[in-house]
C-alpha positions in Angstrom: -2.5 81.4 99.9 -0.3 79.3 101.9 0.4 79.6 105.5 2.9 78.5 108.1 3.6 79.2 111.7 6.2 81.8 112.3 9.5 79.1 113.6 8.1 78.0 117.1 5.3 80.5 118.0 1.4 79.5 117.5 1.4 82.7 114.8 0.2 81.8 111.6 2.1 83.9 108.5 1.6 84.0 105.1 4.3 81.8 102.5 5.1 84.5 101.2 5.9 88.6 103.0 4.9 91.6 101.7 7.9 94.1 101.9 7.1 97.8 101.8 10.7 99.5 101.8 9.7 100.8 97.5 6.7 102.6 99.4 7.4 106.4 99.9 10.2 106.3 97.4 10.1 104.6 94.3 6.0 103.9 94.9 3.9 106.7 95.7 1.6 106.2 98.7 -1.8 105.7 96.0 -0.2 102.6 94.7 1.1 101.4 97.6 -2.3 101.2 99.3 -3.7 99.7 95.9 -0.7 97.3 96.3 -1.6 96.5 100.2 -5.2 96.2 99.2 -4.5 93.1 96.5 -2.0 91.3 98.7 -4.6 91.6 101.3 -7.0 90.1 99.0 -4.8 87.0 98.2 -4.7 85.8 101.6 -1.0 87.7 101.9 -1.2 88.7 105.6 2.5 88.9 106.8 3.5 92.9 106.4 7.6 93.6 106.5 8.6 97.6 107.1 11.1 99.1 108.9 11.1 102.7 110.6 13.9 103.7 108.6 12.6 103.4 105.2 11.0 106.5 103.5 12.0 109.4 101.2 15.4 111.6 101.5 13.2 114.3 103.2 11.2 112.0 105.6 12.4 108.8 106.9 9.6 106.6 108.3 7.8 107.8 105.3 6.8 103.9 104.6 5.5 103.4 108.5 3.4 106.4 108.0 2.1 105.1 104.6 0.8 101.7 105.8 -0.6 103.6 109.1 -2.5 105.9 106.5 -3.8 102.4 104.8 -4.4 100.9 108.3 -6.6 104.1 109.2 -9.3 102.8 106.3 -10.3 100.6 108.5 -12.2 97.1 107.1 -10.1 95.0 109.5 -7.1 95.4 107.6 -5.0 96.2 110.8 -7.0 93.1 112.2 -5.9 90.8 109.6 -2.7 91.7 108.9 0.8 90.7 110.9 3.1 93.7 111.2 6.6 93.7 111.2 8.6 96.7 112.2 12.5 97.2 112.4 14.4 99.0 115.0 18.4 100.0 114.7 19.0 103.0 112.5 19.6 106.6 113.1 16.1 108.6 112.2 17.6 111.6 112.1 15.8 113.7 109.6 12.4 112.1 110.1 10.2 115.0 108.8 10.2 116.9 112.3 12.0 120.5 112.3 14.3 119.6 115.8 15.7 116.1 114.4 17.9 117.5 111.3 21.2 116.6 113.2 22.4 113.1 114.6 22.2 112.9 118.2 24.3 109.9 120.2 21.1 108.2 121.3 18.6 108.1 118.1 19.9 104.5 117.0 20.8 100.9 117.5 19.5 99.0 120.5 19.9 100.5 124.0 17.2 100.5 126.1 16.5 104.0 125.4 16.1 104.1 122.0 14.3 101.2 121.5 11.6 102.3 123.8 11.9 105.7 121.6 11.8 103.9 118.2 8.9 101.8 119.1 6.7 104.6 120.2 7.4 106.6 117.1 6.4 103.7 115.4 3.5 102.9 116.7 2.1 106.3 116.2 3.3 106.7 112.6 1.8 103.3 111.7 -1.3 104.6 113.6 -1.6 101.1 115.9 -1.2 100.2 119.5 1.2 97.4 118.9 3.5 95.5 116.8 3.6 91.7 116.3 7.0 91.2 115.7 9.6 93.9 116.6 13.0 93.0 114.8 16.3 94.2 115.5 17.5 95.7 111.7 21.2 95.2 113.1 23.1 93.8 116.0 24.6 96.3 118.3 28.0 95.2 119.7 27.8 97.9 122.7 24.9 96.9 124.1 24.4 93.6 126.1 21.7 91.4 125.5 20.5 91.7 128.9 19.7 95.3 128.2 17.8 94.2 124.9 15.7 91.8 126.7 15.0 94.0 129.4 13.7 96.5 127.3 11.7 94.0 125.0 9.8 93.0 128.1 9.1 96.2 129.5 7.2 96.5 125.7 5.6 93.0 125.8 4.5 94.1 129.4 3.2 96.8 127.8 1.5 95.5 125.2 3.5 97.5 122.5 5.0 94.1 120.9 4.1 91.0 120.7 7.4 88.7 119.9 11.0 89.8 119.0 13.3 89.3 115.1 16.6 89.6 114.5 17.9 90.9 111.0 20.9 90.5 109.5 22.6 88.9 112.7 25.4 85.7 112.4 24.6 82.7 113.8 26.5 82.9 116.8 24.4 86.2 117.3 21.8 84.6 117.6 23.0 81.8 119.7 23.9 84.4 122.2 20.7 86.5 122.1 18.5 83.3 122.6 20.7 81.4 125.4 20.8 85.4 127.2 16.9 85.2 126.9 16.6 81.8 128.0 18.7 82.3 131.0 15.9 84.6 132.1 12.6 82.6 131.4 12.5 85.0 128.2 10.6 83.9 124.7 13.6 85.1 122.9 14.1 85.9 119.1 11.1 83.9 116.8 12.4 84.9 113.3 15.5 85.8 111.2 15.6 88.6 108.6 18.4 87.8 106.6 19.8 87.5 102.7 19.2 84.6 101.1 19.0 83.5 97.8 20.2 81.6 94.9 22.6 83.5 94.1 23.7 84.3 97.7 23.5 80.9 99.9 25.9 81.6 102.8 23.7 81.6 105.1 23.1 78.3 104.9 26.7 77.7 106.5 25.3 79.2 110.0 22.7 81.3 110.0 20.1 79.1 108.9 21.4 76.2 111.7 21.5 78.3 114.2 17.5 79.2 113.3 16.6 76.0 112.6 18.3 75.0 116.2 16.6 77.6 118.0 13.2 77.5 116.6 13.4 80.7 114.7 11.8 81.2 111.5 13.9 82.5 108.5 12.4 85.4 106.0 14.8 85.9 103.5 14.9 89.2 102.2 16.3 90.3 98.3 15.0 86.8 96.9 15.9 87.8 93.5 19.4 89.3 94.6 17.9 92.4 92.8 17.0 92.0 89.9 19.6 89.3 89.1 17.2 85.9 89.1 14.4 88.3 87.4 15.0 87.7 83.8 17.5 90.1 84.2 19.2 88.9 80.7 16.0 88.7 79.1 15.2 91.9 80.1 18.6 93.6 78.9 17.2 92.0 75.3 13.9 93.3 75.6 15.1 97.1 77.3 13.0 96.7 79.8 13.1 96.6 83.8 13.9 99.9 85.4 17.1 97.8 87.3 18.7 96.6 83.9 21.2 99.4 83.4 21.7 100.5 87.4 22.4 98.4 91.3 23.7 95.6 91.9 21.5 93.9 88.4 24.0 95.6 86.1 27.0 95.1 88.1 26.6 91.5 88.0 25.8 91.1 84.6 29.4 93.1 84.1 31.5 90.0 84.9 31.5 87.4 83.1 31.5 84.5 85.0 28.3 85.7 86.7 26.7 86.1 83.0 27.5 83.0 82.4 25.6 81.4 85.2 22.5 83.7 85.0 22.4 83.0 81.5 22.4 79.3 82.3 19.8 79.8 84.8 17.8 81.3 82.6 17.5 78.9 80.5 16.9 76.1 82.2 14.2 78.6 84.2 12.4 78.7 79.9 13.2 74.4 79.5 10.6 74.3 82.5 8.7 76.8 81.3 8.8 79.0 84.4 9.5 82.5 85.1 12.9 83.0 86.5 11.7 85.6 89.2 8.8 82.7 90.3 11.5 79.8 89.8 14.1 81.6 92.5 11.0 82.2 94.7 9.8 78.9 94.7 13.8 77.6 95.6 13.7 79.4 98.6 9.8 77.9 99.4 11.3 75.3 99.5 14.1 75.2 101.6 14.4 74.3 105.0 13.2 76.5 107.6 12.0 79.5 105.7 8.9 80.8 106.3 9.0 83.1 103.0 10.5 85.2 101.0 9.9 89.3 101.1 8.4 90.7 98.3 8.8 94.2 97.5 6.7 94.9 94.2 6.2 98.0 93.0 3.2 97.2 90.3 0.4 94.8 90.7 2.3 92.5 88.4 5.1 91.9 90.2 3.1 91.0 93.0 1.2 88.4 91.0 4.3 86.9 90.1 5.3 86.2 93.9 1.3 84.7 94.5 2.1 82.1 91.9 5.2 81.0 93.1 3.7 80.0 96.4 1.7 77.7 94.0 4.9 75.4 92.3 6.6 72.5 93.2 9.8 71.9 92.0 11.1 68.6 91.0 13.8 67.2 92.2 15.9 66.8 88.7 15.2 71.1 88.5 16.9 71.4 92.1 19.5 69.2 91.2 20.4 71.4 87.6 19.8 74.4 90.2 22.3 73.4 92.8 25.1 72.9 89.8 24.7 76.5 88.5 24.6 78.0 92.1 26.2 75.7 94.7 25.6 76.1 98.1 28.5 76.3 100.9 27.6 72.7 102.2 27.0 72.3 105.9 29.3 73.6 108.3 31.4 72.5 109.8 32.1 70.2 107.2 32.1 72.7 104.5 35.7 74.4 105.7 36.9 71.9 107.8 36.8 68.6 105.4 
């Protein structure tokens, strides 16, 4: 395995993430600790959750699965970075009291974030969390408040650094100058979407990062399912995405056929997997730290350790960039 530090801090993170949001739902909590165990064992030490993921009937049913695989002890807590979300409403989070939404059980006052983070920590069955990311930004609350609260935590030794997810560039801008006005660390990463498929962000969410330092984990590398083999596996009737989500909506229109199919092949002239070709993209591009994986057999997941293994020459980039374009820089990309 590959490592890199996480944007400007001295924390070391595997290339590639392992995302957990299938655990509880569509993987049952056996294989998900069977799944934990072998990225474990391929140096993968970089763990993305969030406390709203679970089951219809439990949400934070994925924190209290990795806490379970935590409690087995062999320094797997040790040796694993954690990353934990913080935004939605956990109404209905397998306690009797909490079937109803009440006014302050989401987003990012200071109240609820010292809530969330304590339920966390005792579902994932730890004393802290190295990076504590915001799943959303919160237009009623002021940064101020935010950081406040963060360093009440850090204080605390709850967290360790703060993530954004999902935020704009000019978010992001205004959450790090608010921190920096106070001595504060500010945000150290960027959770966003990010893909072949889907490259807006490089028109300003990843400057901004790059500006401030952050690092960027993209998240839905494959645009689900789309840069899988997703034509292939239409062919073959296989993959459990091929006739459902966004997979089979793309495929509808045409023009998106068209391209996948064209990725496709040039993904078989190489002789490369698609899924491990659109991984390896986003290795390397600049400023990511790596892409979040979420498999859901031990197959999938050896597909992501190999991709951390390819280089990409430059003629395949260039082939790449013609079937998905990026936006160009901004501002240059809408103003000339």
């Amino acid at each position: 395995m590959k490592y890199t530090q996480l944007g400007r801090t001295g924390l070391k993170v595997s290339r590639l993430v392992l995302g957990t949001m299938n655990f509880g739902d569509e993987t049952d909590e056996k294989t998900s600790h069977t799944l934990m165990d072998a990225a474990l064992e391929a140096g993968v030490n970089f763990f993305d959750t969030a406390d709203i993921y679970g089951t219809d009937d439990e949400k934070g049913a994925t924190e209290r699965i990795l806490g379970s695989w935590f409690a087995r002890g062999g320094g797997r807590r040790d040796k694993v970075v954690l990353a934990t979300k913080v935004y939605g409403n956990m109404t209905n989070d397998g306690t009797p009291w909490n079937r109803q939404s009440w006014p302050n059980h989401d987003r990012l006052s200071a109240l609820n974030i010292r809530r969330a983070v304590d339920a966390s920590l005792r579902r994932l069955g730890t004393d802290h969390i190295d990076v504590y990311q915001f799943h959303h930004i919160d237009r009623a609350t002021p940064f101020e408040e935010i950081w406040q609260a963060i360093d009440v935590l850090v204080q605390q030794g709850k967290i360790l650094y703060a993530g954004s997810s999902n935020f704009p560039g000019y978010k992001i801008a205004q959450a790090n100058e608010a921190a920096r006005a106070h001595g504060r660390v500010g945000l150290v990463s960027e959770q966003c979407l990010y893909n072949l498929f889907e490259r807006r962000a490089e028109m300003d969410v990843l400057p901004a990062a790059q500006e401030y330092g952050l690092g960027v984990i993209p998240w839905s590398p494959l645009h689900q399912g789309l840069l899988g083999g997703a034509l292939r596996k239409e062919r073959e009737g296989t993959g459990s995405r091929t006739h459902a989500g966004r997979s089979a909506r793309g495929l509808a229109d045409p023009e998106v056929r068209a391209r996948i199919e064209a990725y496709e092949t040039v993904a078989a002239e190489h002789g490369m997997e698609p899924g491990e070709l659109a991984l390896a993209w986003l290795l390397g591009r600049p400023g990511v730290t790596g892409p979040i994986v979420g498999p859901r057999t031990r197959e999938q997941l050896d597909s992501g350790l190999r991709a951390v293994e390819l280089t990409l020459p430059t003629r395949l980039l260039q082939r790449l960039d013609g079937i998905f374009p990026g936006p160009g820089p901004a501002p240059e990309a809408f103003a000339w």
